[in-house]
N, CA, C and O atoms as CSV, one atom per row, in Angstrom:
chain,resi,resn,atom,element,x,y,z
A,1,UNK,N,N,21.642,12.211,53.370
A,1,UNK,CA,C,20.419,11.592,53.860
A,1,UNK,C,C,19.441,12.693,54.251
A,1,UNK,O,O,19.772,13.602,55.012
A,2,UNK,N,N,18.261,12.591,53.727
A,2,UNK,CA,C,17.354,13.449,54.098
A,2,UNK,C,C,16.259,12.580,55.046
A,2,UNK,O,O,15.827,11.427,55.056
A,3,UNK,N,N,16.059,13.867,55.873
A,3,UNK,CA,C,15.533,13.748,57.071
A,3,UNK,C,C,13.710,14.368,57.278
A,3,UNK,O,O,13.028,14.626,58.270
A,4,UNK,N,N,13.486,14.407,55.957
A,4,UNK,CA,C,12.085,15.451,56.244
A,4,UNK,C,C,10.996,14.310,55.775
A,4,UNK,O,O,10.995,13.655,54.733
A,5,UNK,N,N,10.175,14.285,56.750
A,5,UNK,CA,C,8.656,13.410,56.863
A,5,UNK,C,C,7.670,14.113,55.512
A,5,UNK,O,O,7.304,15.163,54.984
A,6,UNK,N,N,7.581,12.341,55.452
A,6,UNK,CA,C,6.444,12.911,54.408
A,6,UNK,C,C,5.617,11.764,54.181
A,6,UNK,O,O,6.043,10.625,54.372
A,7,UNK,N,N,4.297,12.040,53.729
A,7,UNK,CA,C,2.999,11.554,54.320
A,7,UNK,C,C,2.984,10.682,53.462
A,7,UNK,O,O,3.278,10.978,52.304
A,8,UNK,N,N,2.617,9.313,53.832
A,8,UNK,CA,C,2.544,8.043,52.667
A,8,UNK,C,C,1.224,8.110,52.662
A,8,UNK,O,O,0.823,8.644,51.628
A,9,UNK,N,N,0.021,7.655,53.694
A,9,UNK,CA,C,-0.934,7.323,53.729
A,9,UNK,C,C,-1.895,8.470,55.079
A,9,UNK,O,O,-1.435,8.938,56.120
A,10,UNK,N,N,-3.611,8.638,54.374
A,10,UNK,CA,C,-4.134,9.441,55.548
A,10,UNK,C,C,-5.184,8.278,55.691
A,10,UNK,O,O,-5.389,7.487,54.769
A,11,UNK,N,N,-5.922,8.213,57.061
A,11,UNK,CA,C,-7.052,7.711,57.001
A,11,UNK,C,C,-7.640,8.361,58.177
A,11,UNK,O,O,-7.011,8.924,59.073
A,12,UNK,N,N,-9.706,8.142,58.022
A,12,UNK,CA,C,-10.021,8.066,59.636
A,12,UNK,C,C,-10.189,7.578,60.543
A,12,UNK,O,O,-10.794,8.039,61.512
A,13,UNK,N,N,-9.572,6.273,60.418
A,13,UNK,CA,C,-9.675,5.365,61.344
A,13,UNK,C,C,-8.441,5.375,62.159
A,13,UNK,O,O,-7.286,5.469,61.745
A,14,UNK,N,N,-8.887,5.254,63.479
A,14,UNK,CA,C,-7.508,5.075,64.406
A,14,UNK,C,C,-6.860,3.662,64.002
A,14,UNK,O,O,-5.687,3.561,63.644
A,15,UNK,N,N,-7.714,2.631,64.094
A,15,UNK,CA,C,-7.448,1.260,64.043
A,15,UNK,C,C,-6.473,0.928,62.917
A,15,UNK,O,O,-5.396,0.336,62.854
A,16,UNK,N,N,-7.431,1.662,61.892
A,16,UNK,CA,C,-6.648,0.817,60.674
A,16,UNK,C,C,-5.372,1.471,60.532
A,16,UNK,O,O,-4.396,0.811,60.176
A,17,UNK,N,N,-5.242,3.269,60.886
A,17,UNK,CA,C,-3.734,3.894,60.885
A,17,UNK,C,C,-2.971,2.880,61.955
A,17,UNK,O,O,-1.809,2.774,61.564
A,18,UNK,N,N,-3.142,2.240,62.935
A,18,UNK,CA,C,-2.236,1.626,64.068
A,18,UNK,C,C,-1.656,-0.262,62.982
A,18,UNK,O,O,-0.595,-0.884,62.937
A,19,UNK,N,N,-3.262,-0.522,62.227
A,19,UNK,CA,C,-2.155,-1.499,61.447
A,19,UNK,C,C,-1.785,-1.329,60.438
A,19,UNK,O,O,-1.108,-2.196,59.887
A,20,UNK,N,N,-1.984,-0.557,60.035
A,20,UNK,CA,C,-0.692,0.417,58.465
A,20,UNK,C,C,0.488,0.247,59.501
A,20,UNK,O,O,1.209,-0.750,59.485
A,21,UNK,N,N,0.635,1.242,60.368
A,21,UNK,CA,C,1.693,1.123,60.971
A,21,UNK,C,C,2.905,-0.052,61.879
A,21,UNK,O,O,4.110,-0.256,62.030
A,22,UNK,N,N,1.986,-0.402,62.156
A,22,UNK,CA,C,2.456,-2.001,62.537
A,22,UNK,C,C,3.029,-2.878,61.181
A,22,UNK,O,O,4.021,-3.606,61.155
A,23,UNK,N,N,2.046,-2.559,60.020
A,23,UNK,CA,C,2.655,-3.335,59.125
A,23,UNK,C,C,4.068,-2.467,58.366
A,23,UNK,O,O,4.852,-3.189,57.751
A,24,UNK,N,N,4.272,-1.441,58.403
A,24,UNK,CA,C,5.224,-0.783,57.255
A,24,UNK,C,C,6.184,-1.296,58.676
A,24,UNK,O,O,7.073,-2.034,58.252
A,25,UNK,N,N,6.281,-1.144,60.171
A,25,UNK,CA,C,7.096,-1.311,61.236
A,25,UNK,C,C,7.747,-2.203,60.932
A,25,UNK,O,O,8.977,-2.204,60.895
A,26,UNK,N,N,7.073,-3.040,60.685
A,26,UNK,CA,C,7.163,-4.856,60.539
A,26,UNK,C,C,8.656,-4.911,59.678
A,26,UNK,O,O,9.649,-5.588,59.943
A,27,UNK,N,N,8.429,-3.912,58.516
A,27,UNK,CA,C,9.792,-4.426,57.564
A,27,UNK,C,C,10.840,-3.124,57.747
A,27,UNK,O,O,11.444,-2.604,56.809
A,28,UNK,N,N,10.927,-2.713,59.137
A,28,UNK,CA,C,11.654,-2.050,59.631
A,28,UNK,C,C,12.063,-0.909,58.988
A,28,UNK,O,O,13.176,-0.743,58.490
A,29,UNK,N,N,10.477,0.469,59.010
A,29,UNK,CA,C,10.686,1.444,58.426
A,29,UNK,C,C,9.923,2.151,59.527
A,29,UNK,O,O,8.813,1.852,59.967
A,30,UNK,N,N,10.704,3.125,59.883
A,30,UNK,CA,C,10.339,3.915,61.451
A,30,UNK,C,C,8.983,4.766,60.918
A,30,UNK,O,O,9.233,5.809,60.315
A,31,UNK,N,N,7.785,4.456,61.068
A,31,UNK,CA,C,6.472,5.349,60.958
A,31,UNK,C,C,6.189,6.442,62.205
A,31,UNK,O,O,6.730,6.342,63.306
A,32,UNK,N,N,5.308,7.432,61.859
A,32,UNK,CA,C,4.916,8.115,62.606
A,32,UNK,C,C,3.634,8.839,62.369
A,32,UNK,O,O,3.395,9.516,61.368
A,33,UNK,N,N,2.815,8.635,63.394
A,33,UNK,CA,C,1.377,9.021,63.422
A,33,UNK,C,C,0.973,10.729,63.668
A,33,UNK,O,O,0.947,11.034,64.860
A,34,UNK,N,N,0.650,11.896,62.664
A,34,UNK,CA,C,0.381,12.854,62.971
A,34,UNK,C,C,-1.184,12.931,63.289
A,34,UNK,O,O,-1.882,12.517,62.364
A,35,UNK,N,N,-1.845,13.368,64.383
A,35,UNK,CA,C,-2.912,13.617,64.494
A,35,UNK,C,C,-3.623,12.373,64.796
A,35,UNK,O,O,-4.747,12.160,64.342
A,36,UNK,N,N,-3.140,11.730,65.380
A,36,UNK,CA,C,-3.528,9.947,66.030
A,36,UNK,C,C,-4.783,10.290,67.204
A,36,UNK,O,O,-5.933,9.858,67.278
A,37,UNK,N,N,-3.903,11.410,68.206
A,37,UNK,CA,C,-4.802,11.483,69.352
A,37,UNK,C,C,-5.715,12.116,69.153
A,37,UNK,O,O,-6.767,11.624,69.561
A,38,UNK,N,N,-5.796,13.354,68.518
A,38,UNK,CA,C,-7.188,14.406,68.641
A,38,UNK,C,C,-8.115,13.884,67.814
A,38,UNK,O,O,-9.222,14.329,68.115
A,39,UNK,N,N,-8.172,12.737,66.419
A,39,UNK,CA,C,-8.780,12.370,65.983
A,39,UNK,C,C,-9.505,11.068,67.138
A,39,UNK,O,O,-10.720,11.012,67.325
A,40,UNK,N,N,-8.416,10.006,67.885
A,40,UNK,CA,C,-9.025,9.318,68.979
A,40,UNK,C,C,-9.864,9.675,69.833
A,40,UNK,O,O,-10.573,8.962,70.542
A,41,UNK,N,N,-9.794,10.865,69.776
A,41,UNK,CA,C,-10.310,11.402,71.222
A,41,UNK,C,C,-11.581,11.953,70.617
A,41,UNK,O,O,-12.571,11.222,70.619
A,42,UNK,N,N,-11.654,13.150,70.104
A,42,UNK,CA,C,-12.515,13.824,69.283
A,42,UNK,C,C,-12.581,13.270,67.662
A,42,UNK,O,O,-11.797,13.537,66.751
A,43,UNK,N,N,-13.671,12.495,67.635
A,43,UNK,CA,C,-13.887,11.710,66.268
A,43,UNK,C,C,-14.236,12.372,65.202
A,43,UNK,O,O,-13.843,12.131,64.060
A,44,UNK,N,N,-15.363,13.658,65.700
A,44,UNK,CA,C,-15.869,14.470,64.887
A,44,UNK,C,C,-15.073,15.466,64.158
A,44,UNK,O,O,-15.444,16.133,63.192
A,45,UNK,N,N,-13.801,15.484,64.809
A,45,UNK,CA,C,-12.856,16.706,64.312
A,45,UNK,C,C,-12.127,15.962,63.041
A,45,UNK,O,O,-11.230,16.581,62.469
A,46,UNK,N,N,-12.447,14.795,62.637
A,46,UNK,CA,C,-11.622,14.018,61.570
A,46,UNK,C,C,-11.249,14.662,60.465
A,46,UNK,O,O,-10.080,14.704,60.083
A,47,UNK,N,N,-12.355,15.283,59.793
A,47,UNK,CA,C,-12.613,15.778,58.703
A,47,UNK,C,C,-11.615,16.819,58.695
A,47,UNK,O,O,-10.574,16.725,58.046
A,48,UNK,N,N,-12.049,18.231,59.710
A,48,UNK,CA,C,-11.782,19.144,59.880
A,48,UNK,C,C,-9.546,19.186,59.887
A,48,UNK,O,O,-8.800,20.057,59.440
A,49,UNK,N,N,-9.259,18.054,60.484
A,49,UNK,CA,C,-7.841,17.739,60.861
A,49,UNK,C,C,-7.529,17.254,59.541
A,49,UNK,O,O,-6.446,17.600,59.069
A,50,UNK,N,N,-8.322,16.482,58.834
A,50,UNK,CA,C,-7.545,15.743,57.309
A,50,UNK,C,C,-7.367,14.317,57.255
A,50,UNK,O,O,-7.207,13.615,56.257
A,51,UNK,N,N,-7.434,13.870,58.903
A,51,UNK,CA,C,-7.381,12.406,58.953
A,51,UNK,C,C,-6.091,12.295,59.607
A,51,UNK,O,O,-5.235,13.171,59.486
A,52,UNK,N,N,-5.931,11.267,60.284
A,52,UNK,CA,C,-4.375,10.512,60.810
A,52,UNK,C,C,-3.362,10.314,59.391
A,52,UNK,O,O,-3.397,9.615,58.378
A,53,UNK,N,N,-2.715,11.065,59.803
A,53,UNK,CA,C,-1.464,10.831,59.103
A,53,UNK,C,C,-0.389,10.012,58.978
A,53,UNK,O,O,0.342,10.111,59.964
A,54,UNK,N,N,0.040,9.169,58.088
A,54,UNK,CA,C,1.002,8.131,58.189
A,54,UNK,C,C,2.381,8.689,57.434
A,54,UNK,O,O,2.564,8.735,56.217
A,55,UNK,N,N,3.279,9.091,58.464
A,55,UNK,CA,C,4.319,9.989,57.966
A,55,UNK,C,C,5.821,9.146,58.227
A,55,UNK,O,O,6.369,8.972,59.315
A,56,UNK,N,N,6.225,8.754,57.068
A,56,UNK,CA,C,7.713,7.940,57.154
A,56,UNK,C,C,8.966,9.324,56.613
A,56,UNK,O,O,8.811,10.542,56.525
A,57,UNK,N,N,10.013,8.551,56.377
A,57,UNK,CA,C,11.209,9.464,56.806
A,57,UNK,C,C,11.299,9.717,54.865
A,57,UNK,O,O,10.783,8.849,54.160
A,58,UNK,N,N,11.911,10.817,54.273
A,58,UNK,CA,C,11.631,10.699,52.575
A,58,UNK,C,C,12.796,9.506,51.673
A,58,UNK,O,O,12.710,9.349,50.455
A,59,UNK,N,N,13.653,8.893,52.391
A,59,UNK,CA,C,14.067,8.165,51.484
A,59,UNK,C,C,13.404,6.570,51.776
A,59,UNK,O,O,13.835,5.677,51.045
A,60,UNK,N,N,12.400,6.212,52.799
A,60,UNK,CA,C,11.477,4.870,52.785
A,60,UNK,C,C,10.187,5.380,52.199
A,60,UNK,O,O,9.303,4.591,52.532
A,61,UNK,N,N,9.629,6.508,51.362
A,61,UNK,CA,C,8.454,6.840,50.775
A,61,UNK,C,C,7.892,5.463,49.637
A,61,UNK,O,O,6.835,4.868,49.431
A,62,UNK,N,N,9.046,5.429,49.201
A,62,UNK,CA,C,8.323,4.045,48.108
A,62,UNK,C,C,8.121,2.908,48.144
A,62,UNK,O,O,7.363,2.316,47.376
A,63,UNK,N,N,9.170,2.091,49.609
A,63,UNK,CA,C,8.747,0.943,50.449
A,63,UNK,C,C,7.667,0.903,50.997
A,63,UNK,O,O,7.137,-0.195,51.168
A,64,UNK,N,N,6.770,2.587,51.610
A,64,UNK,CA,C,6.373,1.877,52.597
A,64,UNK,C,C,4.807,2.356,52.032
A,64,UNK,O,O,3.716,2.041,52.506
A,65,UNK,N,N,5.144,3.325,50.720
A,65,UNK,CA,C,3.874,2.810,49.838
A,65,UNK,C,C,3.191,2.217,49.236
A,65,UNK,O,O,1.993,2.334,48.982
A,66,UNK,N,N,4.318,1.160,48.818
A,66,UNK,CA,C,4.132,-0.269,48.290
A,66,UNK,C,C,3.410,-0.748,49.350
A,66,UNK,O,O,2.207,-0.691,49.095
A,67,UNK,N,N,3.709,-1.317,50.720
A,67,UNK,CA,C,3.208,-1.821,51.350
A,67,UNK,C,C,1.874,-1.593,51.824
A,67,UNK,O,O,1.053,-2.480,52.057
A,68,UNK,N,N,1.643,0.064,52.000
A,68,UNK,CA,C,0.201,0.921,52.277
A,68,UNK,C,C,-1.037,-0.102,50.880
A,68,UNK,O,O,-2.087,-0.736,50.980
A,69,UNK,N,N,-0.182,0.236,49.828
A,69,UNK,CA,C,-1.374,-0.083,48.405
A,69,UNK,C,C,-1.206,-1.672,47.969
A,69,UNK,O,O,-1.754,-2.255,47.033
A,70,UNK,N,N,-0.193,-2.226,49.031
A,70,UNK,CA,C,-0.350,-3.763,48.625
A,70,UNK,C,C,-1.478,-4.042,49.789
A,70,UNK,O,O,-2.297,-4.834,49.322
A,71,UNK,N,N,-1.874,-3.612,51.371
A,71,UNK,CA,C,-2.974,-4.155,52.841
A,71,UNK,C,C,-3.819,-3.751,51.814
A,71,UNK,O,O,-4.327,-4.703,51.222
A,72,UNK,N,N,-4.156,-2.585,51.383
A,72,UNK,CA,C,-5.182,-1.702,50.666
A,72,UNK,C,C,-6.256,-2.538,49.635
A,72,UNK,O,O,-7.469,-2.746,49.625
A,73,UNK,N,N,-4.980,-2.929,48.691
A,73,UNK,CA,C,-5.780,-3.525,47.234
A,73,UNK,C,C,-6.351,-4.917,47.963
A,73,UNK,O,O,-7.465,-5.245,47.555
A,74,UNK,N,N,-5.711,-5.860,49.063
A,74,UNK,CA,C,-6.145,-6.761,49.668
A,74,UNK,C,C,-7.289,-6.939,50.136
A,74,UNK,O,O,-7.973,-7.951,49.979
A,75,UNK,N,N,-7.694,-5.569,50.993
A,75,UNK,CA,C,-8.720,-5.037,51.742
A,75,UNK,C,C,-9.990,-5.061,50.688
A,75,UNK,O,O,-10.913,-5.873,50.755
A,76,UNK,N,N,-9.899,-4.314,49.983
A,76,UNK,CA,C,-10.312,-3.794,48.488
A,76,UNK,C,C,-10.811,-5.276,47.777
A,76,UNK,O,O,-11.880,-5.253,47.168
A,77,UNK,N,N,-10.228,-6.253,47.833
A,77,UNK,CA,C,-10.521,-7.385,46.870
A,77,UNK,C,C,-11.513,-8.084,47.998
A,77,UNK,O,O,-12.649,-8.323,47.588
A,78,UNK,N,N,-11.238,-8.416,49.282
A,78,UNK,CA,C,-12.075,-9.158,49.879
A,78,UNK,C,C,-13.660,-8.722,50.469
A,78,UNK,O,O,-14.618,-9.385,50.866
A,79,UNK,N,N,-13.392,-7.253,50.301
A,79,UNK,CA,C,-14.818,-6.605,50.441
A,79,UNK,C,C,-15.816,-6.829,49.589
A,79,UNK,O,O,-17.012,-6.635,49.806
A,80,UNK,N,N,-15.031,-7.478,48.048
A,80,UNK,CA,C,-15.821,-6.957,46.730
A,80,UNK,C,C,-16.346,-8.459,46.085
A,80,UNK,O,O,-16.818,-8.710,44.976
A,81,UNK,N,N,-16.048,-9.381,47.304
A,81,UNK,CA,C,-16.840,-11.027,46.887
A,81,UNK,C,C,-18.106,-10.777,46.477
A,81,UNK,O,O,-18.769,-9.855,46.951
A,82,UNK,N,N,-18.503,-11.515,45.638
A,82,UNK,CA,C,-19.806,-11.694,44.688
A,82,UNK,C,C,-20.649,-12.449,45.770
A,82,UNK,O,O,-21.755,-12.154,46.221
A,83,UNK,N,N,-19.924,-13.379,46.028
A,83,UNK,CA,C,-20.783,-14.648,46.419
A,83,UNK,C,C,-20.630,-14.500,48.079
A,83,UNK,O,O,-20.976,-15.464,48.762
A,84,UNK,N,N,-20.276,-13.674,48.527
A,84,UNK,CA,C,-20.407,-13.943,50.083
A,84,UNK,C,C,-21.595,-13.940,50.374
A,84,UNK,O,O,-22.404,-13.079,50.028
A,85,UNK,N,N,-21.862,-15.117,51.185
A,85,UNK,CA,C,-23.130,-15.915,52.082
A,85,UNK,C,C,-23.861,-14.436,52.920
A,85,UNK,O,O,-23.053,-13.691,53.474
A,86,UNK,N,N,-25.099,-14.130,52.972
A,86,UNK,CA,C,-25.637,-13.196,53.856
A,86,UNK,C,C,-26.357,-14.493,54.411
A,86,UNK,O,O,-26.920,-14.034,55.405
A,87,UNK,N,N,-26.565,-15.380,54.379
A,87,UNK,CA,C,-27.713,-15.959,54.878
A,87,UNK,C,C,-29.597,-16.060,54.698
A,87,UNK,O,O,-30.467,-16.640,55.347
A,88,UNK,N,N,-29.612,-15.117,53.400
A,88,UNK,CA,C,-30.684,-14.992,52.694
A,88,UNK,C,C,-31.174,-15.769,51.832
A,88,UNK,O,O,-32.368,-15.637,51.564
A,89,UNK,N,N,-30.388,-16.790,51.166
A,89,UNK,CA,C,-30.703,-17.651,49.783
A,89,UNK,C,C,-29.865,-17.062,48.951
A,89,UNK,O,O,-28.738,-16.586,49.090
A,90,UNK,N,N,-30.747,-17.191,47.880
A,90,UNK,CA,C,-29.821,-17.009,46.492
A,90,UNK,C,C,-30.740,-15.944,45.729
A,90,UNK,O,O,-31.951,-16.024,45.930
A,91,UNK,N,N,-30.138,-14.711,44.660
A,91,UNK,CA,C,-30.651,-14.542,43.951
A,91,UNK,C,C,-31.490,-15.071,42.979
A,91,UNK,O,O,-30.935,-16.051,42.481
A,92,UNK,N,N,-32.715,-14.833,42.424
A,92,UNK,CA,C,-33.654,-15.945,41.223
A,92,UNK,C,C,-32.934,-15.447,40.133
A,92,UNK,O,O,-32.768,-16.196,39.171
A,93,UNK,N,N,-32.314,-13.907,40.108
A,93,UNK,CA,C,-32.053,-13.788,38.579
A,93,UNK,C,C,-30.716,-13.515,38.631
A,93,UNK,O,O,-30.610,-13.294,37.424
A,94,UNK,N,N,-29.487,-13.332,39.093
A,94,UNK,CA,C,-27.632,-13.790,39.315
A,94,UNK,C,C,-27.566,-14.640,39.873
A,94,UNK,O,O,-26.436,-15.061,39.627
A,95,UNK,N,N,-28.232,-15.587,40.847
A,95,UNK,CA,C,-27.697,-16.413,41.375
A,95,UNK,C,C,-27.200,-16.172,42.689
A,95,UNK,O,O,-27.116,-17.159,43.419
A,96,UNK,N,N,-26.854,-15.065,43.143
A,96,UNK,CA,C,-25.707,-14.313,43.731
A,96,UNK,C,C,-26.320,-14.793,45.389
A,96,UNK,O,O,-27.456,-15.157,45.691
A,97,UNK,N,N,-25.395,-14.670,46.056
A,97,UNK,CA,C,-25.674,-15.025,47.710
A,97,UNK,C,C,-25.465,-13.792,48.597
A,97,UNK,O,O,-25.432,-13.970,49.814
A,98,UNK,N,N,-25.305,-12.431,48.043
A,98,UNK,CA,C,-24.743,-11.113,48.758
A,98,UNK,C,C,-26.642,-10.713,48.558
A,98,UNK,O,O,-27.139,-10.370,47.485
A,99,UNK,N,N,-27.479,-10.889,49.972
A,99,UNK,CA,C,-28.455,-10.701,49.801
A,99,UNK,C,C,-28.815,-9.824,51.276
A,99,UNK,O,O,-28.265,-10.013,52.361
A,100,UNK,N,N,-29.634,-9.065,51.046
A,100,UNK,CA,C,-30.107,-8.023,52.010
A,100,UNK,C,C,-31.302,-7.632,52.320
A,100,UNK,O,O,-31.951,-7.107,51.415
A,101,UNK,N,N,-31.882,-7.762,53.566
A,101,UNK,CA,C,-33.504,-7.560,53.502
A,101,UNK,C,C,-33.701,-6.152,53.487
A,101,UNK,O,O,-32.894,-5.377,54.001
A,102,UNK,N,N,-34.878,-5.746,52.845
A,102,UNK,CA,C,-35.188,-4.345,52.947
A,102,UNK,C,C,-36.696,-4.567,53.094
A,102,UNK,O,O,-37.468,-5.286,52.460
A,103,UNK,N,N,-36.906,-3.615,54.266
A,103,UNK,CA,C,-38.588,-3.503,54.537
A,103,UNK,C,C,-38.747,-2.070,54.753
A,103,UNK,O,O,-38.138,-1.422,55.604
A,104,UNK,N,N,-39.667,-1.586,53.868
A,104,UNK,CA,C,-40.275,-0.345,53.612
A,104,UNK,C,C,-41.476,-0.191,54.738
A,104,UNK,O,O,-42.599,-0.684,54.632
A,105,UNK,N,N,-40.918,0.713,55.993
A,105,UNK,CA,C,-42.324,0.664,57.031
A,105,UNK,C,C,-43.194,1.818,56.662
A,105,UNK,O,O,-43.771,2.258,57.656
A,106,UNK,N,N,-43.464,2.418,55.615
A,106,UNK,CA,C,-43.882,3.234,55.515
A,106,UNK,C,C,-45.285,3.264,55.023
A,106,UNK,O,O,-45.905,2.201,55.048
A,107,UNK,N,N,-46.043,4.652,54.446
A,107,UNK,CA,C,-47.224,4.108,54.045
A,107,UNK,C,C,-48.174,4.106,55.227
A,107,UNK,O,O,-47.930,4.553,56.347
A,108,UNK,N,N,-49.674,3.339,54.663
A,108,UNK,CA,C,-50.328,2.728,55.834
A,108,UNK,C,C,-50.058,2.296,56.873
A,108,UNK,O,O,-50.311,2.685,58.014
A,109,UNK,N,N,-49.332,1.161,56.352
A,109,UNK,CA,C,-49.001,-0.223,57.137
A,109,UNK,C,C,-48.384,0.660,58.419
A,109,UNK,O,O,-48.841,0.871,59.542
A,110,UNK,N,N,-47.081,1.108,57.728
A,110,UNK,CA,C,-45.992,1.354,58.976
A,110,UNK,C,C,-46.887,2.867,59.894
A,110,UNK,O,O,-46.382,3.240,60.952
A,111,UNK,N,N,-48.080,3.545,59.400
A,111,UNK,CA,C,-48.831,4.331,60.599
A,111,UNK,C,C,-49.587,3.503,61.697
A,111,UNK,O,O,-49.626,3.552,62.927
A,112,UNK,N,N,-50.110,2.803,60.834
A,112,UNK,CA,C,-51.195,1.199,61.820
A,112,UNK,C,C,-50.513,0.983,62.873
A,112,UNK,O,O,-50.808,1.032,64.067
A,113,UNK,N,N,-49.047,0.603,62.019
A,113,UNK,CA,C,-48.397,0.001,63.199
A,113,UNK,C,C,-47.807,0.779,64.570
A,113,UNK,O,O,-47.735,0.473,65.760
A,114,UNK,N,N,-47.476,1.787,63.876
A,114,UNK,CA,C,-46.989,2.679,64.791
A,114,UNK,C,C,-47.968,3.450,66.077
A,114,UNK,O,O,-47.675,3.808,67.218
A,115,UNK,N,N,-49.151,3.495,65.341
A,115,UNK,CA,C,-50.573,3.558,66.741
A,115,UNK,C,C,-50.637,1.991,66.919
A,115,UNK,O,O,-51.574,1.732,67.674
A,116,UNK,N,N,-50.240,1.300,66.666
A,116,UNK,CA,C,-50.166,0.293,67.680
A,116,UNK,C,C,-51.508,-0.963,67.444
A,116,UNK,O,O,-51.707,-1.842,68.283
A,117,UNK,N,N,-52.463,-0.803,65.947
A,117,UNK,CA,C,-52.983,-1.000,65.429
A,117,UNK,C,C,-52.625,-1.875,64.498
A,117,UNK,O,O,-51.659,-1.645,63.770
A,118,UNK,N,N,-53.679,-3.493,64.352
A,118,UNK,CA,C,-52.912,-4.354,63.436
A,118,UNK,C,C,-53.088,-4.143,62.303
A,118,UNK,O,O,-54.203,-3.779,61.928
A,119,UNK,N,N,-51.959,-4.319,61.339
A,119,UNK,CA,C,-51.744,-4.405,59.764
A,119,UNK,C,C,-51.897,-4.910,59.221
A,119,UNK,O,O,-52.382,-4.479,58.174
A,120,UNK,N,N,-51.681,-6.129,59.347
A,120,UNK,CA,C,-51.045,-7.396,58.799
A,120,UNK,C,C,-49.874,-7.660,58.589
A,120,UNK,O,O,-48.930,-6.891,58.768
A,121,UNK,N,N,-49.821,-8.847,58.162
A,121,UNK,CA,C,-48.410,-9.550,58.023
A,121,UNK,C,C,-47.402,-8.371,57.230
A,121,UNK,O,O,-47.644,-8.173,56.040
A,122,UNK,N,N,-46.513,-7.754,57.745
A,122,UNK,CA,C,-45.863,-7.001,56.710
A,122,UNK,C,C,-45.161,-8.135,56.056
A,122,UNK,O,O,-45.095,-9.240,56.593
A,123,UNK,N,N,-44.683,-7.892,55.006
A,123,UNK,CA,C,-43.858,-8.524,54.125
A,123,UNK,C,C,-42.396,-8.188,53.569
A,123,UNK,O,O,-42.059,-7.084,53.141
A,124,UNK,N,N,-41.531,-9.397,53.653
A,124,UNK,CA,C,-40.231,-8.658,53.672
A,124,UNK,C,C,-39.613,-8.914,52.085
A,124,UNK,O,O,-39.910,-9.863,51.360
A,125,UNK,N,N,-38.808,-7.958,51.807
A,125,UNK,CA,C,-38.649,-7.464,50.311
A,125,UNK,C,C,-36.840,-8.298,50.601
A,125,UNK,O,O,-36.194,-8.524,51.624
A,126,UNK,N,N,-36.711,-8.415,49.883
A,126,UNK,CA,C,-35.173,-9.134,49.504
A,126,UNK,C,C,-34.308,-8.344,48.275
A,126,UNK,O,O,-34.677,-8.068,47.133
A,127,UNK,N,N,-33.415,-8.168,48.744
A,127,UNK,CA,C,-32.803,-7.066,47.727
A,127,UNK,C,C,-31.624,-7.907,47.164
A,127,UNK,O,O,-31.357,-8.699,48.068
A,128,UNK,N,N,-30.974,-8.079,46.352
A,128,UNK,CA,C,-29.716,-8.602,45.863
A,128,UNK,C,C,-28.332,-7.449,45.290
A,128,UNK,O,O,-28.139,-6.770,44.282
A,129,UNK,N,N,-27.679,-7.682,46.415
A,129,UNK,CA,C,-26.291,-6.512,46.116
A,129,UNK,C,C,-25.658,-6.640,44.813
A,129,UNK,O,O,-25.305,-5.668,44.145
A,130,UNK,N,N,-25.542,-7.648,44.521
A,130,UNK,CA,C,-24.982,-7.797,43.181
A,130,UNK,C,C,-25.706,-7.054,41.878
A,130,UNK,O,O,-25.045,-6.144,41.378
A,131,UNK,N,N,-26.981,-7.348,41.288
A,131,UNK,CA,C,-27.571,-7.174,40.333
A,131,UNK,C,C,-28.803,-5.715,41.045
A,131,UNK,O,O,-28.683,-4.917,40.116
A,132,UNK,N,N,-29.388,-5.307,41.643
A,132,UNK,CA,C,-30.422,-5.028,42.494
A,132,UNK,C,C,-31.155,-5.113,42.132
A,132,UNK,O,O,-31.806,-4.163,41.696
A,133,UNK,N,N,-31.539,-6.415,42.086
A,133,UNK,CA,C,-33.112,-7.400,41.826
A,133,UNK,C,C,-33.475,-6.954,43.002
A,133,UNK,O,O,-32.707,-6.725,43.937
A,134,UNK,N,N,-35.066,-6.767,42.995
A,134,UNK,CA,C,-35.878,-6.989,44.523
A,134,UNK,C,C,-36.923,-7.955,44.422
A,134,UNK,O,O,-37.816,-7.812,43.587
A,135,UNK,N,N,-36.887,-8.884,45.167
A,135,UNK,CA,C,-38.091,-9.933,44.933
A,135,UNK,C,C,-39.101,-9.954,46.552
A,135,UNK,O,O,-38.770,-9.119,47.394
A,136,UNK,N,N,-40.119,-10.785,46.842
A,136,UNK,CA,C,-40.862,-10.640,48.330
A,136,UNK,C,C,-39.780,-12.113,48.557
A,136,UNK,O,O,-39.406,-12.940,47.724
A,137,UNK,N,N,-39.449,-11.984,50.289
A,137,UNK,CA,C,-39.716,-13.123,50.248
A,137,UNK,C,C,-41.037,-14.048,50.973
A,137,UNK,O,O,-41.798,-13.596,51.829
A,138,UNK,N,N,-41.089,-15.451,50.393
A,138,UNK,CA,C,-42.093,-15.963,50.416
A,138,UNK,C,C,-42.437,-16.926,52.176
A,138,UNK,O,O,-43.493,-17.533,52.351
């Protein structure tokens, strides 16, 4: 039986290394967090450290990678909905409901405004994540 740690998964998140770990725990494979605290503590040093380390024992390496790239691809699929609702409407040209306002303060307008001077109505631009149509809206 070998006894030497070795790294399944890195990330920079404290959170999400604590439920990697909770989840590989779950099917009773002893994890261990290298570099948990100095990244908690000092956020900025993330980079510099490599990220939290998710370090299991070398003969659970392929259980508990399975499990790392099965939360992962999950994560991965529900981020990547077409149709999630922003609350904007609908695209005119996909259809699509992943919609995002974008307003350009720049220019005239956004100096006027900024001395405190009226502009007019700015107008807000609608962007669509899916296709990147930009239309006004009306």
């Amino acid at each position: 039986m070998n006894n030497e740690l070795v790294i399944v998964a890195t990330t920079f998140d404290p959170l999400e290394a604590e439920y990697l770990r909770n989840c590989i725990e779950e099917k009773c494979i002893e994890v261990f967090l290298a570099d948990e605290n100095i990244i908690a503590t000092y956020g900025l040093l993330a980079n510099a450290v490599g990220g939290i380390k998710l370090k299991v024992v070398s003969d659970d390496v392929a259980a508990a990678s399975a499990i790392v790239e099965e939360i992962r691809a999950a994560d991965k699929g529900a981020s990547e909905d077409k149709n999630e609702d922003t609350g904007w409407g609908e695209c005119p040209k996909c259809h699509g409901r992943k919609i995002k306002p974008y307003r350009a303060a720049f220019g005239w307008e956004g100096v006027l405004m900024f001395l405190g001077l009226p502009a007019g109505k700015p107008q807000r631009t609608l962007v669509c994540s899916n296709c990147a149509n930009e239309w006004t809206d009306s």
